[in-house]
N, C-alpha and C positions, 0 to 999 in steps of 0.2 A: 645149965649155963653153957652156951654154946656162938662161938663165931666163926661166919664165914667169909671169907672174901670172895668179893663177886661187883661185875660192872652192875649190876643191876635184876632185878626179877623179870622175865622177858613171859609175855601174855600174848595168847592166840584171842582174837580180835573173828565172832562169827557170823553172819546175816542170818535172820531166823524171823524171815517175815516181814515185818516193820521195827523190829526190836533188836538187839545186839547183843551177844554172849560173848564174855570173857573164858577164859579159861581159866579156872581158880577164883572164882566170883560166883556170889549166889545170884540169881536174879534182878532181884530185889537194890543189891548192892552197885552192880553194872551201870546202871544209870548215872549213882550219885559218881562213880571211879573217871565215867566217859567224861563228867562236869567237872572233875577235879584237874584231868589232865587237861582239858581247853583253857584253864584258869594257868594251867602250869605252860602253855603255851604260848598264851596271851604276855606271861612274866617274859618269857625273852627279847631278849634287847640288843639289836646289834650297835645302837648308840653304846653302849655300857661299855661293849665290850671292847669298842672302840678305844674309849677312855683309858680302859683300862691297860689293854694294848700301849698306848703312847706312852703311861709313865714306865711301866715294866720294859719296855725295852728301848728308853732312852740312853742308856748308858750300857757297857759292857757288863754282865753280870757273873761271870765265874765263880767256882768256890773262896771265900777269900775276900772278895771285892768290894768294897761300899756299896754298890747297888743292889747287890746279892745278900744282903742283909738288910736293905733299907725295901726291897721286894717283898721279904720273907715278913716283916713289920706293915708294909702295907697290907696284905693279902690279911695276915690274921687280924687287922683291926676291919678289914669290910667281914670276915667270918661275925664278927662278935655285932656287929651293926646289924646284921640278919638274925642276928641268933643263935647263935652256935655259942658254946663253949670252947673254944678255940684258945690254943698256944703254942708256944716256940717250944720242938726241941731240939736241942743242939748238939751236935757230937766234933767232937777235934779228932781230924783226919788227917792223911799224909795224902799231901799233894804236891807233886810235884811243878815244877812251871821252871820255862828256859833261862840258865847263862849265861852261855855259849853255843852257837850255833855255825861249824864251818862246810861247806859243802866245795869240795874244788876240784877237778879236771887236771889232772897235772899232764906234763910230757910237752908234747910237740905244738898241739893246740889247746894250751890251757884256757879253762871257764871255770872263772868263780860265781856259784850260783847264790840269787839277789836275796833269794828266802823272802820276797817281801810284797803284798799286796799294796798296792798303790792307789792314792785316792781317788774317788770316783767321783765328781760334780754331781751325778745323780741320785748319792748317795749320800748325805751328810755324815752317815755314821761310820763311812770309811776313813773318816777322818780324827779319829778317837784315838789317834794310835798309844799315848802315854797313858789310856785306860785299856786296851786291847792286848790281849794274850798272841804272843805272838804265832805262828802255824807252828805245830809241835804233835809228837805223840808222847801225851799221859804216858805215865810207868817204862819210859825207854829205858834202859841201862844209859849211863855215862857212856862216854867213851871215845877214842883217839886210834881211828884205824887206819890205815891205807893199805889198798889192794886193787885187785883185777878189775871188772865188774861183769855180772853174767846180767842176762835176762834172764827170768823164769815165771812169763806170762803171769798168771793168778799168784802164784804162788802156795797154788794147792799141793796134797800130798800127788796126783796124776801129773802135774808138772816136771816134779823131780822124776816119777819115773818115766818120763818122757826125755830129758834130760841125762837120765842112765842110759837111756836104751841108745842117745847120739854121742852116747861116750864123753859127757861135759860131769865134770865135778865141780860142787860149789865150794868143798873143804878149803876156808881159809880167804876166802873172796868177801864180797860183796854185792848181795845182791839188788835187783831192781823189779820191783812186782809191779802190775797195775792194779788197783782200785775195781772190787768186784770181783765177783766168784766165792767169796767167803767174808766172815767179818774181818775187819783187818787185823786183830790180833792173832790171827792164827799165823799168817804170812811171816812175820819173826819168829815166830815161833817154831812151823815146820823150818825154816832158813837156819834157826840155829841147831835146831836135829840135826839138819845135814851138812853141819860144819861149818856154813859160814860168821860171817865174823861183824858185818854189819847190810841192815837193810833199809832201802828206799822204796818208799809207793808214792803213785803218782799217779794222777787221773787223765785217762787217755781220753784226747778227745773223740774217738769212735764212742765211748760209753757215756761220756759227758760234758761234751764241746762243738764245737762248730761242727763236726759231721752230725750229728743228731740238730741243729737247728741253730736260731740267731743264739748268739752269745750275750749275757748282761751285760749292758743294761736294755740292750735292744730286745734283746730275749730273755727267753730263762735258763740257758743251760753256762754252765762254767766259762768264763774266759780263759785267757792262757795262761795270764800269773796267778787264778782263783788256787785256792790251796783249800784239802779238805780235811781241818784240823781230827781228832777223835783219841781215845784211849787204845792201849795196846794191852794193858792186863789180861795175863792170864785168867779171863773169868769165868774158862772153864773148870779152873780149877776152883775158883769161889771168887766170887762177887764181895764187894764191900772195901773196906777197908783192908791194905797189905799187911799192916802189923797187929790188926786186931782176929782175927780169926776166929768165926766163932761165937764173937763177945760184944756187946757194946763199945763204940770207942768212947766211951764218956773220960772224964779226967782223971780220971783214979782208975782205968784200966791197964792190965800190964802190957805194954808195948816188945813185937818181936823186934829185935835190929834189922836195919834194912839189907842187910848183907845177907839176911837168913830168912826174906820176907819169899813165900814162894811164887805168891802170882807177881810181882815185877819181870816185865822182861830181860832178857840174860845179853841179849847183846842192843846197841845203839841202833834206833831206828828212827828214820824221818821223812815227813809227809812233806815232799814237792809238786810244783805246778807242772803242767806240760812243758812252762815255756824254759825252765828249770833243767827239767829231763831230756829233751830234743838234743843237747850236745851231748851228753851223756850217752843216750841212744845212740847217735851218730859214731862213736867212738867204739863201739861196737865192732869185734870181727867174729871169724867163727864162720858156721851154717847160718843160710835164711831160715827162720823161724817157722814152722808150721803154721798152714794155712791160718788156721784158727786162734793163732795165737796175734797173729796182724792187727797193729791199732790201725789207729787215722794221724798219727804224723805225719809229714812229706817224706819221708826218710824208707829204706828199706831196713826192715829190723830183721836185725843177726843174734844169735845165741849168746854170743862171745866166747871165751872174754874177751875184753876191753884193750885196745892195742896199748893205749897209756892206762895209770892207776888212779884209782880215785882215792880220794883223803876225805874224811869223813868225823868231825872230832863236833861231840854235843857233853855237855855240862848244864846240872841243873842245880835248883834249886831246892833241894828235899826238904820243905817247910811242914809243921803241922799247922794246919788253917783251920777255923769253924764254920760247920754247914749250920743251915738253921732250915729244920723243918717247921710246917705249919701244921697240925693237925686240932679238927676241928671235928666235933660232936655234938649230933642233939640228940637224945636221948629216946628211945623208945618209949612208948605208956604201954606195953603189956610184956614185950622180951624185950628189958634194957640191956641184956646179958649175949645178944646175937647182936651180933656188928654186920652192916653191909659198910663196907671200904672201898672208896672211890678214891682213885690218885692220878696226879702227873706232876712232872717235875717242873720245877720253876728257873734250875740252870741252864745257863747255854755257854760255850767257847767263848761267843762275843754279845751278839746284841739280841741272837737268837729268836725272831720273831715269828720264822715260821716252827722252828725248831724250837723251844719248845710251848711258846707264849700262843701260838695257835691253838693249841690243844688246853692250858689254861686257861685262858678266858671263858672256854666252853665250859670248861670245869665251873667258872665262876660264877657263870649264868645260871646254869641250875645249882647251884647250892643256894644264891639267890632264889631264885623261883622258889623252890622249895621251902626255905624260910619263912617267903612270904605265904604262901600254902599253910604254913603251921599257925603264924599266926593268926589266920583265919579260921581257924577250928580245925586242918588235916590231923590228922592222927597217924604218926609213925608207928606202927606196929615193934619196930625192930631201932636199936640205933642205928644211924647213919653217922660215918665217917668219914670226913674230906682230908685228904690227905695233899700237902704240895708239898713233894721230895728236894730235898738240894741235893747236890752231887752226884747226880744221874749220870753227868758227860763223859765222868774221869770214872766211873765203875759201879752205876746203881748205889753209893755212898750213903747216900741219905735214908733210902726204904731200907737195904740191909743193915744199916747199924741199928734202926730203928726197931727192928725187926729181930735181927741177937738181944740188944736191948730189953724187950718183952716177949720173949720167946717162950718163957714158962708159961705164963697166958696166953699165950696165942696155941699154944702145943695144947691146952686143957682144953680150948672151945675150939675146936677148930674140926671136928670130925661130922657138920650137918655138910659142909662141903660135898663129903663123899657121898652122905644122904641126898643129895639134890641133884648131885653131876650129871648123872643119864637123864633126867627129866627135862634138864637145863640144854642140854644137848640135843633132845629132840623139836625144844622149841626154839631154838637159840637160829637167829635169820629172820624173826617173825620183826614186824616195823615198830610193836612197841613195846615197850619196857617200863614199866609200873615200880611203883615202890611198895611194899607192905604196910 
């Protein structure tokens, strides 16, 4: 009895005359596989996916949300219409979401910043605003600070010591990162190593705004007030849930206090727009910044700190919400005991369509096809399992509770992984990918 997780069994594909060799195929077999997968080809549908696209992401879907449960309910009833064994499981998580948000410029030329995306006529769904989460980072600390402000480019660990070597200390400040060079959780997190006290990112438009090309809706890249919501959890420290650790967060799990949760961030941190940050920037004194650290603002950017103090005060909401996964199985006919596990997540921040509903509807096509494969006589070798995650956006929530959850089972089958890896890795890049 053995599972592995894996996108799929991936087959070299050979010419040998007139006839065509698989790799892991007898002869004989290769034919009826090459007739299975054109059947499996013929099933895709971008009408479907279309469909499906429009109702999943009509509405803002976050952990939490009516649509976010009313998703996770659609999705496993077309599982069960294909075939599948398919159902909800749910875990209650800590998620946080904003109730106070101040961002302000004090001093000489004071700016209080708008925090706020504005609607867009080309966009209906900018319009959702009493469904829509507002721009925030997951797991900030609370918090009510005022101080200096430095820049420190990326906010990588080579920033600060680029920042020692110009003699800037950030002990006690506030800083202001750009977006890239790292995941964004690390940026607080090295800021509070080095003392300071609260932090800002913010996407420059050199990396994602009008110097890279037209702006939405003309284009595709960032406007000025575009804000790029995301988590800051400590996920290097562990993914999942902050108070469960470990363990299932099901209702009868013991919960750590948030006070002693380790991956929550330690100091207040928040995600602004460029158009946000430019006075900010501006307020800037100090050295010019090294070359390399230059966005695409109009402004010349200086180290600091900040000639006036910035005020910085966020308050949230530390609710436990419920995620709702969908996982779905049909059963092998000869190892029902080996699981192939295919997943993506079904949350997004807001309406999430290319994020993460692009990637689900693919998922959905072929769980589709494949359904329909079975009921035509295909023969799964192995089970297949469809998995759609909640609570991806705020910290992989959904696959890891799911995943402590049934961890004893998953720890007993889980070593053909290792038996396969090198094989999988030498054919892995080839165009097609078979099922057992």
């Amino acid at each position: 009895m053995k599972t592995f997780i894996l996108i799929g069994l991936i087959c070299l594909v050979f010419q040998n005359g007139n006839s065509q060799k698989i790799m892991g195929y007898k002869d004989e077999n290769a034919i009826k596989q090459l007739e299975w997968e054109k059947q499996f080809d013929a099933q895709l549908s971008a009408k479907d996916q279309d469909t499906w696209m429009q109702f999943l992401t009509s509405h803002p879907h976050h952990v939490g949300s009516p649509q976010d449960k009313l998703n996770a309910e659609y999705m496993n009833e077309l599982f069960k219409k294909w075939g599948f064994q398919s159902e909800l499981a749910s875990y209650d998580v800590l998620f946080p979401s904003p109730k106070l948000r101040i961002l302000e410029l004090l001093g000489t030329k004071p700016f209080k910043a708008k925090l706020e995306e504005p609607f867009l006529k080309e966009d209906r769904t900018s319009g959702q605003k009493a469904e829509q989460l507002p721009s925030y980072n997951a797991y900030s600390a609370d918090g009510d600070v005022t101080a200096e402000l430095v820049f420190v480019n990326r906010g990588v660990p080579a920033d600060y010591d680029m920042l020692e070597r110009m003699g800037i200390d950030v002990r006690g400040k506030i800083v202001i990162a750009k977006y890239g060079g790292s995941w964004r959780g690390i940026k607080p997190k090295v800021a509070a190593e080095h003392g300071a006290i609260g932090c800002l990112i913010y996407s420059d438009p050199e990396d994602d705004g009008y110097v890279r090309g037209d702006v939405y809706p003309k284009g595709a890249f960032r406007p000025n007030n575009g804000v790029q919501r995301g988590s800051v959890m400590d996920m290097p420290v562990a993914p999942g849930d902050p108070l469960t650790p470990g363990i299932g967060a099901t209702k009868v799990a013991k919960r750590l206090n948030i006070k002693d949760a380790p991956t929550i961030m330690k100091i207040p941190v928040l995600p602004i727009s460029y158009e946000d940050a430019l006075p900010l920037i501006q307020s800037l004194g100090g050295e010019v910044v090294p070359e390399a650290w230059k966005g695409g603002l109009p402004v010349t950017y200086h180290t600091g700190p900040s000639t006036d103090k910035i005020h910085l005060k966020l308050e949230f909401n530390w609710d436990i919400k419920t995620l709702y996964n969908v996982i779905a199985k049909l059963p092998g006919s000869e190892l029902p005991d080996e699981w192939l596990i295919r997943g993506n997540h079904h949350d997004g921040w807001v309406n999430g369509a290319a994020d993460p509903i692009s990637g689900m509807v693919a998922e959905l096509s072929e769980a589709k096809a494949i359904g329909e494969l079975v009921k035509q006589g295909f023969k799964l070798k192995r089970t297949l399992v469809y998995c759609a995650w909640d609570g991806e956006e705020p910290g992989l929530l959904g696959s890891t509770e799911w995943s402590e959850d049934n961890q004893e089972e998953l720890r007993k089958k889980s070593s053909i992984l290792c038996k396969y890896g090198r094989k999988l890795k030498r054919v892995f890049g080839s165009r097609r990918i078979t099922y057992p």
